[in-house]
Residue frames as qw, qx, qy, qz and C-alpha x, y, z in Angstrom:
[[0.000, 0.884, 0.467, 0.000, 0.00, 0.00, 0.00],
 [0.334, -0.764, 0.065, 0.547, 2.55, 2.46, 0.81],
 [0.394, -0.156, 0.571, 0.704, 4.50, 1.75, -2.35],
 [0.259, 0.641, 0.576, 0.436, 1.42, 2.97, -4.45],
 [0.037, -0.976, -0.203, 0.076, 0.77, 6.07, -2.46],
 [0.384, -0.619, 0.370, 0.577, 4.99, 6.68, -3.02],
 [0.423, 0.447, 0.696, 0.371, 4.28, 5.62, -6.48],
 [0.039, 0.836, 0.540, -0.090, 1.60, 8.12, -6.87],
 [0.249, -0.874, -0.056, 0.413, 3.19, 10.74, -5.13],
 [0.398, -0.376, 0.531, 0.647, 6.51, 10.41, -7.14],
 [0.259, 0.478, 0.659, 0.520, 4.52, 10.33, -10.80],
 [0.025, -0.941, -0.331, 0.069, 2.58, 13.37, -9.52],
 [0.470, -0.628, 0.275, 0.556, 6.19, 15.15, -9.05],
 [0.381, -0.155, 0.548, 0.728, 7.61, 14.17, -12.07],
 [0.300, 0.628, 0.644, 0.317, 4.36, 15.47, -13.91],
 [0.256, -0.916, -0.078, 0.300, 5.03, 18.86, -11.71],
 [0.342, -0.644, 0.294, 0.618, 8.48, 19.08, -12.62],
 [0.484, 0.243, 0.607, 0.582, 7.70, 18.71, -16.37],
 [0.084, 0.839, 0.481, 0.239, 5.58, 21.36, -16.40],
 [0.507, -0.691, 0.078, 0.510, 8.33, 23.40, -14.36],
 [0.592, -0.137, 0.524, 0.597, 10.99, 22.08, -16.83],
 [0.266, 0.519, 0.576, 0.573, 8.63, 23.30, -20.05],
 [0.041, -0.165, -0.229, 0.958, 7.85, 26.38, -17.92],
 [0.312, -0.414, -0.541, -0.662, 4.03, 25.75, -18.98],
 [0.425, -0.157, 0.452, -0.768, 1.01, 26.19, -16.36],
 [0.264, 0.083, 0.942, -0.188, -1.12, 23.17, -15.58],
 [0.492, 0.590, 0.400, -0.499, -4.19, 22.64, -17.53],
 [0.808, 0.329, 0.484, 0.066, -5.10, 22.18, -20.61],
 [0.272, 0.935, -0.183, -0.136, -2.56, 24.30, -22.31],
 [0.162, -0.668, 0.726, -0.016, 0.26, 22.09, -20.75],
 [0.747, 0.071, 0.654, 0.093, -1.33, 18.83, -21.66],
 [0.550, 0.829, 0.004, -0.095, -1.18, 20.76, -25.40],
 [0.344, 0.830, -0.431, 0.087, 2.05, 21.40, -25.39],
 [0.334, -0.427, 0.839, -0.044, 3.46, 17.94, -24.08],
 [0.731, 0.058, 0.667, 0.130, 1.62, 16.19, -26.62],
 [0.690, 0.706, -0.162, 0.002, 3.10, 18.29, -29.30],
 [0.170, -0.750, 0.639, -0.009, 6.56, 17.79, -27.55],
 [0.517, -0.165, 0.839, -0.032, 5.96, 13.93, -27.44],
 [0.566, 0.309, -0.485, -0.591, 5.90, 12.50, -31.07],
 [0.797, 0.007, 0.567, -0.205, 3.98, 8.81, -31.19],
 [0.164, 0.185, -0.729, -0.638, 5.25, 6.92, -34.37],
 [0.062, -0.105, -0.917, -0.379, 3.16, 6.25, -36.54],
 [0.157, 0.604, 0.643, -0.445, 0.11, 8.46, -35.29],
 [0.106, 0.593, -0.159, -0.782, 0.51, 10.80, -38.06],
 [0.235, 0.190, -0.787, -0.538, 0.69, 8.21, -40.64],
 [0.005, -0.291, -0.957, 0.014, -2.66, 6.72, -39.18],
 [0.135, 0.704, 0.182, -0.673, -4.55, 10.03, -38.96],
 [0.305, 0.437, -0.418, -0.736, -3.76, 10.64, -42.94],
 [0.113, 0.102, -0.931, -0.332, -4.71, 6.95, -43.45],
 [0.052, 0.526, 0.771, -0.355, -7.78, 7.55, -41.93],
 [0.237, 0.609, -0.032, -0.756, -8.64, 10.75, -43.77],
 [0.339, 0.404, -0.613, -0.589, -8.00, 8.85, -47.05],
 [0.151, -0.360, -0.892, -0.230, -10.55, 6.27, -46.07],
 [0.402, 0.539, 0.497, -0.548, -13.08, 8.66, -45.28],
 [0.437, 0.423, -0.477, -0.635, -12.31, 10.28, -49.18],
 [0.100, 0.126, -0.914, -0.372, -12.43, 6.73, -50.38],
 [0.155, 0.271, 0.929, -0.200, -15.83, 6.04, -48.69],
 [0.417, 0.541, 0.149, -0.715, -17.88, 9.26, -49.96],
 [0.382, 0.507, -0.477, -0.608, -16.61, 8.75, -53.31],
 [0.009, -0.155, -0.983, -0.099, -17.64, 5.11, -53.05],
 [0.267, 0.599, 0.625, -0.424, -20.96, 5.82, -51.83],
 [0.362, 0.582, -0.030, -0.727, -21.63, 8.72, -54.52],
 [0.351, 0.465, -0.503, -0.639, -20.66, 6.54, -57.04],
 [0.127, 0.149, 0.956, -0.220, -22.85, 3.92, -55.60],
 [0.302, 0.501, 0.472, -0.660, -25.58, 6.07, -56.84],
 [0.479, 0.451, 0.629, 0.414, -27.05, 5.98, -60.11],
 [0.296, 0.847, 0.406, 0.171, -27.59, 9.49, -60.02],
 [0.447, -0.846, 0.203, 0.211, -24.81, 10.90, -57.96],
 [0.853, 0.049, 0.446, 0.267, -22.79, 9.15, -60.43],
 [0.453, 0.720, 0.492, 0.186, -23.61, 11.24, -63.01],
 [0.203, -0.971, -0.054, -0.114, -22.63, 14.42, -61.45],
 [0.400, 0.661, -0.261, 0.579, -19.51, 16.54, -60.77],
 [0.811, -0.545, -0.209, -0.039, -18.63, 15.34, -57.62],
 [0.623, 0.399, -0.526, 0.419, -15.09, 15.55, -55.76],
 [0.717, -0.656, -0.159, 0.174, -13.88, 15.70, -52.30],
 [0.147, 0.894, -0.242, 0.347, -11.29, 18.52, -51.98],
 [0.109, 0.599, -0.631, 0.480, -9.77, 17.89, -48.83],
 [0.810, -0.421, -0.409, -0.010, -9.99, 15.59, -45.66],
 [0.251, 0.440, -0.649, 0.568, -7.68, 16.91, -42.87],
 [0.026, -0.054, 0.762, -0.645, -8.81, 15.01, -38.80],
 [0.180, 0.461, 0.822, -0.283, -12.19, 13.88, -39.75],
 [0.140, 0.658, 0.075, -0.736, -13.16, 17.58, -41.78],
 [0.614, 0.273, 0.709, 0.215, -14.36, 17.48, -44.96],
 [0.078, 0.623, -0.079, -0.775, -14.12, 19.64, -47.76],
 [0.580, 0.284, 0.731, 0.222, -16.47, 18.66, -50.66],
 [0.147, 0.549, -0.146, -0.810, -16.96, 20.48, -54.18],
 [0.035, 0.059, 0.800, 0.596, -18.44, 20.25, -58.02],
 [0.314, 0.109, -0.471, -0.817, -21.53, 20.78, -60.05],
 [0.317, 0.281, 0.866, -0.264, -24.94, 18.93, -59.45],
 [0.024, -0.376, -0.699, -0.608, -28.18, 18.93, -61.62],
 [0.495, -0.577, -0.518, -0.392, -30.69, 19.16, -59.04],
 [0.440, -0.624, 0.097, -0.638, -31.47, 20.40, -55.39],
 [0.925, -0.325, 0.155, -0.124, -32.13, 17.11, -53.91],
 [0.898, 0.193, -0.257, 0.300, -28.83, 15.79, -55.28],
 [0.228, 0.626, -0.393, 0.634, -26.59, 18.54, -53.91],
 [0.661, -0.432, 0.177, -0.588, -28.51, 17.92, -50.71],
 [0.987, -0.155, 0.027, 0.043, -28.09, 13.61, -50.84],
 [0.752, 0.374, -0.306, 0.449, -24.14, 14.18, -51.43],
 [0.109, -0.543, 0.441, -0.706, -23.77, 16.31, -48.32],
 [0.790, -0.263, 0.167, -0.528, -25.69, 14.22, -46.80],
 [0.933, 0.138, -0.235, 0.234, -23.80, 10.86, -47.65],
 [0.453, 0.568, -0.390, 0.566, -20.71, 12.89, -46.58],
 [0.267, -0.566, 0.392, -0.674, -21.75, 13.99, -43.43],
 [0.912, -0.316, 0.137, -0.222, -22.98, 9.88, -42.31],
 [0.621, 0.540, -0.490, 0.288, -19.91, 8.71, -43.40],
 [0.724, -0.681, -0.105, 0.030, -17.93, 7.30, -40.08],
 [0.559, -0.255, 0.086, 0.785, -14.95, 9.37, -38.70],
 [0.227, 0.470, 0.117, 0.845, -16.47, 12.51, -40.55],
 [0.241, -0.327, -0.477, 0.780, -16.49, 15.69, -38.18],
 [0.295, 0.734, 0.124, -0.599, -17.71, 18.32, -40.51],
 [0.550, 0.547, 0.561, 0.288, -18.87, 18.88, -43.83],
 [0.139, -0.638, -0.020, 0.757, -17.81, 21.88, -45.62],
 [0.531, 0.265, 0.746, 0.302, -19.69, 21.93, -49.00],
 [0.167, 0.517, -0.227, -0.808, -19.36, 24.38, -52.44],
 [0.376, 0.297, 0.864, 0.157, -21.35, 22.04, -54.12],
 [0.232, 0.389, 0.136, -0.881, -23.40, 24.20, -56.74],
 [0.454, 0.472, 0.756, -0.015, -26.46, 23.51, -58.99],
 [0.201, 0.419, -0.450, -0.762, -26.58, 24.29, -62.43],
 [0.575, 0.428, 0.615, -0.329, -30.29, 23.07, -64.11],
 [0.517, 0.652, -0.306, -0.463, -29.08, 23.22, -67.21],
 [0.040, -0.272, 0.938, 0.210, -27.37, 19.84, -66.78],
 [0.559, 0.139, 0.658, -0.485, -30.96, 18.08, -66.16],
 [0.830, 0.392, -0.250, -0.309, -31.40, 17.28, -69.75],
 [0.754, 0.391, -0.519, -0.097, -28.70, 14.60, -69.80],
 [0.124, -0.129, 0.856, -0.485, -28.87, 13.25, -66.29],
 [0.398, -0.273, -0.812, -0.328, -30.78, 10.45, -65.76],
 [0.488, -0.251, 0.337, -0.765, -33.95, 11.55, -62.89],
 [0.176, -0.033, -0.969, -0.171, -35.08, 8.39, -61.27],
 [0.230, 0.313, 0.732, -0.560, -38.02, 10.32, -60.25],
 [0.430, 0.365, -0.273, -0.780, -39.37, 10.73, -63.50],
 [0.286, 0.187, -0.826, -0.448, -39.23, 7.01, -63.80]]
């Protein structure tokens, strides 16, 4: 029992004197700046490999769609779950289901979408509510 509460005591210290050492104040400023001081390998490369399967899943899904297909679609950026989608739709409802696919997508944080609609494509996109 002792040896945990000396344990304890002694980890509490050495968390004091790091924050001493880095001259930061406790709180959440100093847990900031000790986990940019402390690199993890290989957390960076899982963080981009995760960003580049969310891209891989919109653009799977959209082009799971018979109409989304069709359309000027793209996915601009991913950076920590954030999305940045863009391109050219026919119709309301479509601009509307691609943001929408983007935003159920798991691991996405935000949507950030310049998607715009130009009704001049609607002649040569197929509408499966017309059928």
């Amino acid at each position: 029992m002792r040896y945990l509460i000396i344990a304890g005591l002694a980890g509490a210290g050495l968390l004091a004197c790091a924050s001493l050492l880095t001259g930061c104040p406790n709180g959440t400023d100093s847990d900031k700046s000790i986990q940019e001081a402390v690199k993890v390998p290989g957390l960076e490369e899982g963080l981009l490999a995760k960003d580049r399967a969310i891209k891989a899943a919109i653009l799977m899904s959209w082009n799971s769609d018979p109409e989304l297909m069709q359309e000027q679609l793209a996915v601009e950026d991913v950076r920590a779950g954030k999305v940045r989608i863009t391109g050219i739709v026919s119709r309301e409802k479509l601009k509307e289901r691609a943001e929408g696919i983007a935003n159920s997508i798991d691991g996405v944080v935000d949507v950030i979408s310049t998607i715009t609609i130009d009704e001049s494509l609607k002649e040569n996109r197929l509408n499966l509510d017309e059928m």
